[in-house]
C-alpha positions in Angstrom: 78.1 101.7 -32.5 79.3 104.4 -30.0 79.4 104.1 -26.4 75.5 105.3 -25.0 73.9 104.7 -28.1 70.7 103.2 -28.4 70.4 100.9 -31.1 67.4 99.6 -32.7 66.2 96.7 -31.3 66.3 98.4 -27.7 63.7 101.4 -28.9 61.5 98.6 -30.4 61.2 97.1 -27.0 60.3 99.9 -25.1 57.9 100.6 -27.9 56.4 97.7 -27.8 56.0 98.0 -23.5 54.6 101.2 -24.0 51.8 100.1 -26.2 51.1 97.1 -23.8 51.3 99.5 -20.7 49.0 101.9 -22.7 46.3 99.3 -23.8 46.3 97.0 -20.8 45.5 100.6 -18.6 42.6 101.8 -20.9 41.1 98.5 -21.9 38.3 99.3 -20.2 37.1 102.9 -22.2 38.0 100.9 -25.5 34.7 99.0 -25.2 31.4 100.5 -26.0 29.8 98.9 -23.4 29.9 98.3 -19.5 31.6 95.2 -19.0 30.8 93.1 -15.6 32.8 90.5 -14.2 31.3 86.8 -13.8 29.5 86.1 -11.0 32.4 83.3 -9.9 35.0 85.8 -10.3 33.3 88.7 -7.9 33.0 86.1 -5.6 36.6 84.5 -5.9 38.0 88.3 -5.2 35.8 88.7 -2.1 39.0 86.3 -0.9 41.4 88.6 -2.6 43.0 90.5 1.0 42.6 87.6 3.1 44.7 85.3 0.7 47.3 88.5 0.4 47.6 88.7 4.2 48.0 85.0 4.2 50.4 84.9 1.5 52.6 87.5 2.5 52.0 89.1 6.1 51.6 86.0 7.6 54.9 84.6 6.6 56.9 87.4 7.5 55.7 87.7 11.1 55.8 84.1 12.1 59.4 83.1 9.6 62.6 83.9 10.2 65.3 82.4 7.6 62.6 80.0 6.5 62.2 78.8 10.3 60.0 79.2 13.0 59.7 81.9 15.5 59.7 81.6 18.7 56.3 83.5 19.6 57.5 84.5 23.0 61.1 85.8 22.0 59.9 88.0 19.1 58.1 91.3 18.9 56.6 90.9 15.6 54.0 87.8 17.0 53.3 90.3 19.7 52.8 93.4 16.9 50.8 91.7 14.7 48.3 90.1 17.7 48.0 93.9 18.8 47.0 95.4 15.5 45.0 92.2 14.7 42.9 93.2 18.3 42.8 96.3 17.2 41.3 95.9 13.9 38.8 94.0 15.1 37.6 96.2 17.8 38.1 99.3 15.8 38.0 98.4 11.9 40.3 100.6 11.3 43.6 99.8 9.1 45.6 103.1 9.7 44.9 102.2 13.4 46.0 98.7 12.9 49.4 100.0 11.5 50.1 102.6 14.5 49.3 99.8 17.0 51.3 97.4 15.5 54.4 99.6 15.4 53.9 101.0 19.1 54.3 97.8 20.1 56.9 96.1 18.0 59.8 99.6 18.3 60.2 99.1 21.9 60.1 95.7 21.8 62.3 95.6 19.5 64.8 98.6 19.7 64.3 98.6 23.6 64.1 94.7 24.8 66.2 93.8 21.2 63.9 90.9 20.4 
């Protein structure tokens, strides 16, 4: 085989991904008829964003090389308790974003914290 060629094995792969990709994405027009989640499992998603945010947000504001933060020292505790006040006053996530990150850059780039 010559330098840059594909051989066999490698197209039946990405073959094979394809037709997963394809049928996982248009699952739902296969079936003939509306299909409804469970009860239990509307519910259980309701939690979805809240366990995301705790999952994933949460760690990165408060973490730092798998330790502790110092709240006081660091301008991420103070970015994320700014757009948290602001989403609950205003609701708004894009809002949330824009007050988190006028407070953290001058914290930040100006104080260094």
């Amino acid at each position: 085989m010559t330098a840059g060629a594909t051989d066999l094995a490698t197209l039946a792969v990405i073959a094979g991904l394809a037709a997963v990709t394809v049928l996982t994405r248009c699952f739902f027009f296969i079936l003939d008829r509306a299909w409804t989640l469970p009860r239990w499992a509307e519910r259980a998603l309701q939690y979805a964003p809240v366990a995301a945010l705790a999952g994933v947000v949460l760690p990165e504001v408060v973490l730092t090389q798998g330790a502790l933060v110092v709240p006081w020292l660091d301008a991420r505790c103070y970015a994320a308790l700014a757009g948290a006040l602001l989403y609950y006053l205003r609701g708004s996530v894009l809002l949330t974003m824009l007050a988190g990150m006028a407070v953290y850059l001058p914290l930040h780039l100006g104080l260094g914290w």
